[in-house]
N, C-alpha and C positions, 0 to 999 in steps of 0.2 A: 199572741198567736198569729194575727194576721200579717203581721211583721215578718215573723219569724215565713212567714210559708212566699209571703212577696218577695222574700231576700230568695228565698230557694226556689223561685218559680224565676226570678231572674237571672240566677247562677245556670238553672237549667237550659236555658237560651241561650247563656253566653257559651255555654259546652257545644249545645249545635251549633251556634254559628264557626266554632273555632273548629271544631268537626269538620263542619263542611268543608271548611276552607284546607282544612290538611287533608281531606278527601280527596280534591281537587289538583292538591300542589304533589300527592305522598311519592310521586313517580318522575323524578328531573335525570335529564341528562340522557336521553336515550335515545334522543337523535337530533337532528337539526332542527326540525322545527321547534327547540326550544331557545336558538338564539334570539336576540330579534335581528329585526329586517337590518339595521345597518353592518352586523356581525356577516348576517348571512350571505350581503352583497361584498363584503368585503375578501370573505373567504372561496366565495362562488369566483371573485376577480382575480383571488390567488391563482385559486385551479387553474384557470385559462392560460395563466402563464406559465404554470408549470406545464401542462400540457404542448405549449410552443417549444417548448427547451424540451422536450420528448420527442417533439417532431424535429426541432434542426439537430437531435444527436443521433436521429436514424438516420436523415439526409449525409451528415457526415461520415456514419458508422459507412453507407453505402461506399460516398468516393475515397474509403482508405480500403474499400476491397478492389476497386477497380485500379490501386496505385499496389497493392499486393499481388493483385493478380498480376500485374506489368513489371512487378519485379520479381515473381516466379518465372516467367515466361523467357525473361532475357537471362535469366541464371542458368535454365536449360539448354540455352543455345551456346553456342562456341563463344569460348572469352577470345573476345575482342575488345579492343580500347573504345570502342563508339558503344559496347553493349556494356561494358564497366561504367564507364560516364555516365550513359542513362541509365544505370541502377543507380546508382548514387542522387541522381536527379529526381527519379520517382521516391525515392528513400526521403529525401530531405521535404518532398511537396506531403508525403505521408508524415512526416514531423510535424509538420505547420498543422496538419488536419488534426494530427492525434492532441497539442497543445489546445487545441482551438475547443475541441471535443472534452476535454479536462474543464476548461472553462468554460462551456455552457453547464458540464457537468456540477460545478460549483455554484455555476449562478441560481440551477435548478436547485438545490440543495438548501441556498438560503432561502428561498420562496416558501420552502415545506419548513424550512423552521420557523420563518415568519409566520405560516399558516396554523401554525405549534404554536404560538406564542400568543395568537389571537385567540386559538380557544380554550388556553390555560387562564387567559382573562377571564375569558365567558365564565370556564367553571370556578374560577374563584369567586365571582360574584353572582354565581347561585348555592355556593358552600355559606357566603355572607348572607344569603335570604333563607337557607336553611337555618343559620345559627339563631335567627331570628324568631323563625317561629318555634322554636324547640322553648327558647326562652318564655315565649308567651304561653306557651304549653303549659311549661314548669309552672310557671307563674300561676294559672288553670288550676294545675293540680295541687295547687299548693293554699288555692284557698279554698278545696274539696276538701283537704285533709283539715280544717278548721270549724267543718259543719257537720254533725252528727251522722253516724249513719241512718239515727232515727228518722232524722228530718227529710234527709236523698230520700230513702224510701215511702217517705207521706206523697212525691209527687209524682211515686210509679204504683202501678197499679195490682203490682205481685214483685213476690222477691224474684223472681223471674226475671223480670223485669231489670228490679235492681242489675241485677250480676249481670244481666246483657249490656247494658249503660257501662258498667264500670268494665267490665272486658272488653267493649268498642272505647274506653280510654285508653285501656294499656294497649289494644293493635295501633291504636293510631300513634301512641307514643314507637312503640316497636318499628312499626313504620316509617317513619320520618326518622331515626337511628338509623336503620338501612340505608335509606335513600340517601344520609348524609355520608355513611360510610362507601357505599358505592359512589359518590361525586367523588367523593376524595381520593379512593380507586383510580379514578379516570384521569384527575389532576394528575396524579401519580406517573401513571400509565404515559402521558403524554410529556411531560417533564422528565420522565426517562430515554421516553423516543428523541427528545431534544437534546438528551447528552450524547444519544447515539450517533444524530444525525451533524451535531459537533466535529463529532471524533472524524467521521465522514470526511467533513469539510476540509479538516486538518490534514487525512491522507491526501485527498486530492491538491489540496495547496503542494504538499510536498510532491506529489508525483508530477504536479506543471512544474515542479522545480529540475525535475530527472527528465522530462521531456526537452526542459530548454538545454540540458546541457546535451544529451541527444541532437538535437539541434544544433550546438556548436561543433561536435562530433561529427556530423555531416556535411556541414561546410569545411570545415578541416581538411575533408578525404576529398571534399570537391577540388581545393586549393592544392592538395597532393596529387592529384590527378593532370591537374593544368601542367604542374611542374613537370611531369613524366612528359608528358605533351611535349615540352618544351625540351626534355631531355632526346627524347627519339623523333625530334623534326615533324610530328605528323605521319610516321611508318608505321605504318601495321607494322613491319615485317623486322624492326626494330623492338617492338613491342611484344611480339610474340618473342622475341631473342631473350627480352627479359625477361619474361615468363618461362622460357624455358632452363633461363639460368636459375631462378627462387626455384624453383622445385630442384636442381639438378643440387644447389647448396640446401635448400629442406632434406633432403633424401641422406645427404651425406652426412648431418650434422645428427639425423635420426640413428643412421647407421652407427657415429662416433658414438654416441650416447650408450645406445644398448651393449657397447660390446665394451667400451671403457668401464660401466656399473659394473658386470663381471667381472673384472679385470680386476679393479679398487676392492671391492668386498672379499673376494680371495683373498688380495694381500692383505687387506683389515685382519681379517679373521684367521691368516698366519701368523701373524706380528703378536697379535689380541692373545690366540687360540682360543678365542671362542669370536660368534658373529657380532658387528657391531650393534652397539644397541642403542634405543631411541631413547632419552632417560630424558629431554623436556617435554613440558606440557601443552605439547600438542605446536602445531606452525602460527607464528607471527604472518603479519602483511610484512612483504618487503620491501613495499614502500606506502607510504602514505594513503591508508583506506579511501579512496577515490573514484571516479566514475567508472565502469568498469565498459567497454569501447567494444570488446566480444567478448562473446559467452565458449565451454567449452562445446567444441562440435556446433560450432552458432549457426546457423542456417543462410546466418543473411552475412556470414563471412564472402568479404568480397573474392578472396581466390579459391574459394570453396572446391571450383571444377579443376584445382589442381591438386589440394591436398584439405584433409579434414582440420579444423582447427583441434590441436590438443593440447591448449590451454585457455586463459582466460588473460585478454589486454586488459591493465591498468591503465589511467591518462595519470601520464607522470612528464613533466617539465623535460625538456634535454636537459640533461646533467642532474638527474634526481640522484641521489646517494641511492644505493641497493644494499637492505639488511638481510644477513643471512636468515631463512623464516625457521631453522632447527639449527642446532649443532652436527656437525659432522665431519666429513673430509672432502674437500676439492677435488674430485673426480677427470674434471676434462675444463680446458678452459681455452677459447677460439675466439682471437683479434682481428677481427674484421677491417681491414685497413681498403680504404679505396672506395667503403661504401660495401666491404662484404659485409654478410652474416654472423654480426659477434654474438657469445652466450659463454657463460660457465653452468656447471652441472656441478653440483652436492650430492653425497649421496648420505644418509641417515639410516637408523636401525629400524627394525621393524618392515625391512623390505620397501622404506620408502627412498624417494632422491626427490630434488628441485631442479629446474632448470629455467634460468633467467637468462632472458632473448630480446636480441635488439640494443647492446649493452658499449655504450662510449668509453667507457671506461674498466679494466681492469685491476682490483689491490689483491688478486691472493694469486698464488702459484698451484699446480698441481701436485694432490698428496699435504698439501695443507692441511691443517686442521682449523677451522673456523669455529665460534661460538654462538649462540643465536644469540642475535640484535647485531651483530657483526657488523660493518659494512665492506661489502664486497669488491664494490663497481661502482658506477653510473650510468644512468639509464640513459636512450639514444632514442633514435626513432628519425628522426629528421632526416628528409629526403635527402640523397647523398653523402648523409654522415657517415661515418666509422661506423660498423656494427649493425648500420639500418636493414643491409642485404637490400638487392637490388628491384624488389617493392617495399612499401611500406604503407601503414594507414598513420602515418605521423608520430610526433614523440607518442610515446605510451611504452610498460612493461611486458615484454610474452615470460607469461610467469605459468609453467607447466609443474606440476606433480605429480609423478610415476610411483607404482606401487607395484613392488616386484619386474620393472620392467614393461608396465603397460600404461600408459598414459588415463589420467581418472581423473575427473571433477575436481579443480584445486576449490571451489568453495563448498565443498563437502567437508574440508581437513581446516579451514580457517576459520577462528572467529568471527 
């Protein structure tokens, strides 16, 4: 008997102390003060850096508004060739900022994944000090389930007693489950933030790829610019000649357009007797899905104070091949020789047409029938060339889409 009650007066103690001890531990992970100190200086070292890369993307966010606001300011005033120049010049020092701005943006990015990674450590090595004591827990109760209930209740003083004992084993079991499940929560929780903060990384990488070629885009227009320089000696008054010839050929080739799409769709739809109709699935690129140089109605179009842009530049090689983007009929087609304004116009059912600008080359006639994937032409662009028209922002495609007659978003209609 005295055996039996020394074995159960020492099981009893071993319950407090293991008690105590998941008393003490039953609540992890709920703030920092559960790393230790080398976690904690390491991730306090993180923040400070991230915090530096928050400070030089505000200092930069700042001087790409001061190179915006200087290339608002000169876009307002009268084109001139020294105000075209230096937009282009503040345009390209706002590249260098915005690339730059990408990569601090990046460098900040892996810090906080690093900072991710440090205390997905942390909590997986208090998930590994949980599993442990759960263990010794079990173990606990696993040699309570081996000793009578007679005997537990000879060294409590009421069955009161008992059932408080044995319900302060199952909270504290209950307990430490929680707190394992909530760690693991948090691992969770943080290992997803790192796939986020990934994905991040990944856009940003590609978009320093869309700024660099932005970038080359800039110098490009700088290098066509010089050229012009060199075509009109340094004259203003040369320069404005040429500006006033690109609008006088925009104007007309606008005029050509609207009045030959009526013209074509009538006959279409005599010949037909009924309207043409758009029967593929939807417009191709007509040429090679690539950087795109302006947008439609692009703001920061360099001859904007002459005419709105209403389409969208490709950057396509001099001499790119041009695929027809629908099926249709050849509408109007204009050979720029000498350095004029080349383009053909398509026009397709459903009230829409194409019109591809800046064009070296022409393969179809007017009244044609074309197929999509066709090719049509070759692309131009190159100061002085055939088709370039008397400015240009370098090889690239003016690839417009009208809808009924009105110029609209070509990447609304594209894949």
């Amino acid at each position: 008997m005295r055996k039996n009650i020394a074995k159960i007066f020492t099981l009893v103690c071993l319950v407090c102390v293991v008690s105590a001890c998941f008393k003490a531990d039953i609540v992890v992970g709920q703030s920092d003060d559960s790393y230790s100190p080398s976690v904690n200086r390491e991730i306090k070292s993180i923040n400070g850096d991230i915090a530096d890369k928050q400070t030089e993307l505000k200092k930069i966010k700042q001087q790409q508004q001061v190179y915006s606001n200087a290339i608002a300011q000169k876009q307002q005033e009268k084109s001139t060739l020294n105000n075209e120049l230096a937009i282009l010049d503040n345009k390209a020092a706002k590249a260098e900022l915005d690339i730059e701005m990408v990569q601090t943006d990046i460098e900040r990015i892996g810090l906080e994944i690093k900072k991710t990674d440090v205390e997905i450590d942390n909590k997986s090595a208090e998930i590994d000090k949980e599993k442990e004591q759960i263990a010794d827990l079990l173990s606990l109760i696993y040699k309570r389930d081996n000793i009578s209930s007679l005997e537990i209740m000879l060294v409590n003083d009421s069955l009161a007693d008992f059932l408080s004992q044995a319900k302060y084993l199952e909270d504290i079991n209950q307990g430490v489950k929680e707190s394992l499940d909530n760690v693991k929560k948090m691992k969770n929780d943080l290992e997803n933030e790192k796939t986020v903060l990934d994905g991040q990384n990944k856009d940003l990488v590609a978009m320093k790829e869309d700024l660099e070629e932005k970038k080359l885009t800039f110098a490009s227009e700088q290098d066509n610019k010089k050229y012009l320089l060199e075509q009109v000696n340094d004259s203003e008054s040369q320069y404005q000649r040429l500006l006033a010839e690109a609008k006088r050929q925009q104007e007309q080739a606008a005029a050509d357009i609207a009045s030959m799409e009526k013209l074509v769709r009538a006959k279409v739809a005599k010949l037909n007797g009924s309207p043409l109709q758009f029967n593929d699935n939807g417009l191709i690129w007509p040429v090679p899905k690539n950087t795109i140089t302006a947008y439609f109605h692009d703001p920061d179009y360099p001859f904007r104070a002459i005419f709105e842009h209403p389409a969208v530049d490709i950057r396509a090689g001099q001499g790119t091949p041009i695929s027809a983007a629908a099926s249709g009929y050849v509408a109007r087609t204009q050979y720029g020789h000498n350095g004029a304004y080349g383009y053909i116009m398509l026009i397709h059912g459903d009230g829409l047409a194409t019109v591809y600008g800046h064009v070296s080359k022409i393969y179809v006639k007017e009244d044609e029938y074309v197929v999509q994937g066709q090719t049509i032409g070759l692309s131009g662009g190159m100061p002085g060339a055939d088709g370039s028209g008397p400015l240009t922002t370098g090889p690239h495609l003016h690839f417009e889409v009208r809808l009924n007659g009105i110029p609209v978003d070509p990447l609304s209609y594209l894949p």
